[in-house]
N, C-alpha and C positions, 0 to 999 in steps of 0.2 A: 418542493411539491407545489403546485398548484391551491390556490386558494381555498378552493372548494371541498378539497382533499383533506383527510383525517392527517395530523403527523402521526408520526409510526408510532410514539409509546402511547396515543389515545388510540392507535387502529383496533385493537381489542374489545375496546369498548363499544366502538363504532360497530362496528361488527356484530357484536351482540344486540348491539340496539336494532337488529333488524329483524328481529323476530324470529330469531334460532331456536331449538327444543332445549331446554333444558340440559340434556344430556349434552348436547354440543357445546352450551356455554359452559359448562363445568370442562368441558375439554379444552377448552381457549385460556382458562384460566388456569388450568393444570399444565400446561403444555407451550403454552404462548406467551402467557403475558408475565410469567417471570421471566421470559425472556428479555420480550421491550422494557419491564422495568428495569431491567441493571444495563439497558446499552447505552455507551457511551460514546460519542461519534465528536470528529471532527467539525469546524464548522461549518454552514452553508455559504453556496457562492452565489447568489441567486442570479446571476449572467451564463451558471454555464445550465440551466437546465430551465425549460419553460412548464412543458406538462406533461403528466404522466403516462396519458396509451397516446404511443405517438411520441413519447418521451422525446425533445431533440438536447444531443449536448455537443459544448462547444469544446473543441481541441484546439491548441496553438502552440505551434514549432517557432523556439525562440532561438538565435543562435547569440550569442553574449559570452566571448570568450571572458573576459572579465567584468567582474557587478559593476553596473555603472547605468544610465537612463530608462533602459530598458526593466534592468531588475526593479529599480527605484517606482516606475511606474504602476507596474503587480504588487507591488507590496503597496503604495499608496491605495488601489482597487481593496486591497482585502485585508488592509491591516484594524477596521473596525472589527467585522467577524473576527479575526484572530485574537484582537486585545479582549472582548468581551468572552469570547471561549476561553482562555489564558485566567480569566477571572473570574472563570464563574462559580467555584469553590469561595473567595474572597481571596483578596492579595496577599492575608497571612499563611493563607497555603501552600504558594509561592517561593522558592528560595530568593533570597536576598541578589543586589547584581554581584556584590563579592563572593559570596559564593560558586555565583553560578558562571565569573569567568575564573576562578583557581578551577572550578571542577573542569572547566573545557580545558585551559592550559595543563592538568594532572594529565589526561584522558587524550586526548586529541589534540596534542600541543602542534600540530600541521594545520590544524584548520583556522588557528587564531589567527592570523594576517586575514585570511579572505570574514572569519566573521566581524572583524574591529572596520573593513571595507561596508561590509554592510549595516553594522553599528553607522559608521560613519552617514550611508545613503539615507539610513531612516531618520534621520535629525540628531544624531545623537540620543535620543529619546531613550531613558534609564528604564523606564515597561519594556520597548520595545528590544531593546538588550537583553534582559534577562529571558523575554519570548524568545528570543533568537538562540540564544544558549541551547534550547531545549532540554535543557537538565530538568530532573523532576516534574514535567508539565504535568496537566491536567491526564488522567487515563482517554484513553481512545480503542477501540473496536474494528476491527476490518476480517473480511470474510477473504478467501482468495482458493486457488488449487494450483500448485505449480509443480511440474515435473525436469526432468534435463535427460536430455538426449545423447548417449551417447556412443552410439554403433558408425556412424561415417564425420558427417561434420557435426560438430557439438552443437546442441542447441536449450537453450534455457526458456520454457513454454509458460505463461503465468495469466490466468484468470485473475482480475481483479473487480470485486461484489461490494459492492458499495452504493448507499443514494447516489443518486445521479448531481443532483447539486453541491453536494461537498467535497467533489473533484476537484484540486485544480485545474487541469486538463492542460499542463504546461509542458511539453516536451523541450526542455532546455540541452544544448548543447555548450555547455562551457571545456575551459582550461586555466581554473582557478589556485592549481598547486605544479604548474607545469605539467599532466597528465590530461589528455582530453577524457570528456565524456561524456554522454548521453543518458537521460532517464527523462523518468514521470514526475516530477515535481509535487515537493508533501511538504507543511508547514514552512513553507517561503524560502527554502534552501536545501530540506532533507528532499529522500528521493524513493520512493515506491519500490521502484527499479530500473535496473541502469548496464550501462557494458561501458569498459574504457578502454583506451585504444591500445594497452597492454594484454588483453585476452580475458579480461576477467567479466563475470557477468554475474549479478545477484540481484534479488527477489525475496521479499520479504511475507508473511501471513502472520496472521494472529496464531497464538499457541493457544488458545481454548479455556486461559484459568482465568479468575476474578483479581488475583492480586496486582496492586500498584506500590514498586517502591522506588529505593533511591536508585538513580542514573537515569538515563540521556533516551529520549525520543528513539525509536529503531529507526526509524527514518534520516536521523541526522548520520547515525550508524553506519547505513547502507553510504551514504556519500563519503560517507571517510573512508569504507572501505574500496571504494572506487578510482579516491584521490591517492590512496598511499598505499596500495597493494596492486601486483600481477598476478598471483597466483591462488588456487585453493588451500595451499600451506601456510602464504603468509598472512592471507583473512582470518585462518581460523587462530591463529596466534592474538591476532587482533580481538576477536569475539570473546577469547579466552579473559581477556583482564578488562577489557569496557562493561561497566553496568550498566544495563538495559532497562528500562523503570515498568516495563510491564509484557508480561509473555509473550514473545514471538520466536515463531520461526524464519527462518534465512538460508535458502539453498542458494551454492556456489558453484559455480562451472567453471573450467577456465578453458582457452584452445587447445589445451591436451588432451581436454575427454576428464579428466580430474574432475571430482564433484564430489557435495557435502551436506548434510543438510544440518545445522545446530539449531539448536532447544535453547532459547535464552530468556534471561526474566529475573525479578526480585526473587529472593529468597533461597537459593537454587544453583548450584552450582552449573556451569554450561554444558551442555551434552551433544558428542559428536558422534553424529552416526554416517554410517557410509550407507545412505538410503537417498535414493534417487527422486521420490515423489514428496511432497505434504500437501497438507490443506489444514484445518484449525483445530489440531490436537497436539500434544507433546507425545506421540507413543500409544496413550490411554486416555480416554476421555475422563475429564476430569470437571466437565459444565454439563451434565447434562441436558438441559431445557438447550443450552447454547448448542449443542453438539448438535439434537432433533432438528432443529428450525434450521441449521447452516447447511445440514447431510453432509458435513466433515467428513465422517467413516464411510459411508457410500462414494464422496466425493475420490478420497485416498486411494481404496479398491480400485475403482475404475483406472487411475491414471498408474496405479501401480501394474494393473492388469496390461495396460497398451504397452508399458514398457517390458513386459515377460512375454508379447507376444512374438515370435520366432520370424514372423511374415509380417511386419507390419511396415511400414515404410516410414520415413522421416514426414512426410506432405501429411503421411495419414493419423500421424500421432500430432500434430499441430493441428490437423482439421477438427479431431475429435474435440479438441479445446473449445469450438464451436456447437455443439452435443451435447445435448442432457447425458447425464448430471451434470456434468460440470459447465456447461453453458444455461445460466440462470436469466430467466424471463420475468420472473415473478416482480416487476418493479412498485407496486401496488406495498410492497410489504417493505421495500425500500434497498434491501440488501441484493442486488442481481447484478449482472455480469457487464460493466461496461467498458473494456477494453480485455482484450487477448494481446500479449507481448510474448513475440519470438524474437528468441535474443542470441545474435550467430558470434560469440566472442572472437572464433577465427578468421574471421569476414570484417569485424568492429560496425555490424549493422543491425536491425532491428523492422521487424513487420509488427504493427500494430492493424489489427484485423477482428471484424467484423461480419458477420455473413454477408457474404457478397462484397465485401470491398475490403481492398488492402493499403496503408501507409506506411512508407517505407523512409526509414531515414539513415546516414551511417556517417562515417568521418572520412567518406571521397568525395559524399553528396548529401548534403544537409541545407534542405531551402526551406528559407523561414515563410510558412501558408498557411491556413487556419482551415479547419476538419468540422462541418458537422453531422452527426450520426442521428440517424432517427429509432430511438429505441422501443419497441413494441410490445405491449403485454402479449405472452400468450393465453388467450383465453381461456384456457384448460389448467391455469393456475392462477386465475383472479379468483 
């Protein structure tokens, strides 16, 4: 945010101090501000976001089949933020590096060659290793609505609600395990969301609860399951025995029309359901203040509603992604909508969209060009 800007967990305050009734503050307080107190967010990028109405952020398509100058250079950008979020509990929070490369070799014994590459780009550096692991991290927080399409060509639709400056805003295209792929780029190698050139496409949201335990970043998750599955049957085998260190959801599409959506997290065993919509519940809401301030259950409804409609067209279930609810304005409060991802697994392409504008990337035609978006309050939610 902007300087002059309240951050989010003071915006309550801020807010109050302008001379609200009474009755109002006690509602901010009841309703709001246990929320900003327990949110936990990734860190800021302060390059990709300048200011708030008018919001502009920066996108950039990298193509890097394998890590090498290009990776090395993103990570030198934002490996301060990252090391100081990675720490901000203290280092004894932290799992050890021996741990945290037996847990990736247990868990993800495919990804070790390409993370020991990236070990290697970052200096060898033993913080920077155990970061990269993503075993255990710090908790984090993400808002999102994602639906899958699947009456003609299969399509994987996904809102993601987030400040605007803690984006990476990396659209990388690699083939780091022999399989190409595409996604949004989350903690220096995990991935938002993604498609790979075997049919598969996944999208991950927050599941709605407080807890944090043992296992792995969902973000690192989503890449593994990208590098080493094709299908909706083989992901969900994967989801099945990987621990996930903090509640998320993960819907899977593949070019068959197949789709899936699992419930994964500490404590809990994983739950597969054959439901085509989420946004930030497990099922039941289980946050309330979280649930209010996100409209997860308003969110759900609606995208579940487009996809029960009999007449609705594939154009017109992607647009509505652009539509309150589920296209969020509100950037003032931090959490709103800055990228829409259609994700066409049987095509192996991807629209990243905007009102009024579209970016299109795939693995016939992937050119590396930088994107910026002008994001706008709407006034009728300042």
């Amino acid at each position: 945010m902007a300087d002059d800007q309240p951050d989010l967990k003071g915006l309550p305050d801020w807010v109050k101090s302008l001379g609200l009734p009474a009755v109002a503050a006690a509602a901010i307080d009841r309703y709001w501000k246990p929320f900003w107190d327990d949110l936990q967010l990734l860190p800021a990028h302060p390059r990709r976001a300048s200011k708030v109405d008018g919001q502009e952020i920066e996108f950039e398509a990298v193509d890097e089949l394998q890590p090498g100058p290009k990776w090395h250079a993103r990570f030198q950008a934002m490996w301060p933020a990252y090391s100081t979020w990675y720490l901000q509990d203290g280092e004894a929070k932290r799992p050890d590096l021996a741990t945290c490369r037996r847990m990736l070799a247990r868990h993800m014994p495919e990804l070790v060659p390409t993370y020991e590459r990236l070990v290697e780009l970052a200096g060898a550096d033993a913080l920077a290793a155990r970061m990269l692991s993503l075993y255990r991290p710090p908790g984090f927080i993400v808002g999102c609505s994602q639906g899958a399409w699947t009456r003609d060509t299969p399509v994987l639709v996904r809102n993601y609600d987030y400040p605007a400056s803690r984006l990476e805003g990396i659209v990388y295209l690699t083939c780091w395990s022999g399989r190409r792929v595409i996604g949004m780029s989350d903690c220096l190698w995990g991935l938002l969301d993604g498609v790979n050139d075997t049919g598969l496409a996944v999208s991950l949201t927050f599941g709605g609860r407080r807890d944090v335990g043992d296992g792995f970043a969902i973000s690192l998750v989503v890449r593994y399951l990208l590098e080493t599955c094709e299908t909706v049957a083989q992901a969900r085998l994967a989801l099945a025995r990987i621990p996930v260190h903090a509640p998320q959801n993960v819907t899977l599409l593949d070019r068959s029309g197949e789709f899936l959506t699992a419930y994964v997290g500490p404590g809990r065993a994983p739950e597969f359901r054959a439901v085509a919509a989420t946004t930030n519940h497990q099922g039941k809401v289980e946050w309330p203040e979280y649930a209010r301030a996100v409209r997860t259950v308003e969110r759900e409804r609606r995208v579940i509603a487009l996809l029960d409609d009999p007449g609705l067209t594939r154009e017109r279930f992607i647009a509505a992604f652009l539509d309150p609810p589920l296209h969020n304005t509100d950037y003032l409060r931090g959490f709103a909508t800055l990228y829409t991802a259609a994700y066409y697994p049987s095509e192996g392409r991807v629209e990243y969209r905007w009102p009024g504008s579209l970016w299109e990337k795939s693995f016939d035609r992937f050119e590396e060009n930088e994107l910026t978006q002008t994001l706008t309050q709407d006034r009728r939610v300042a």
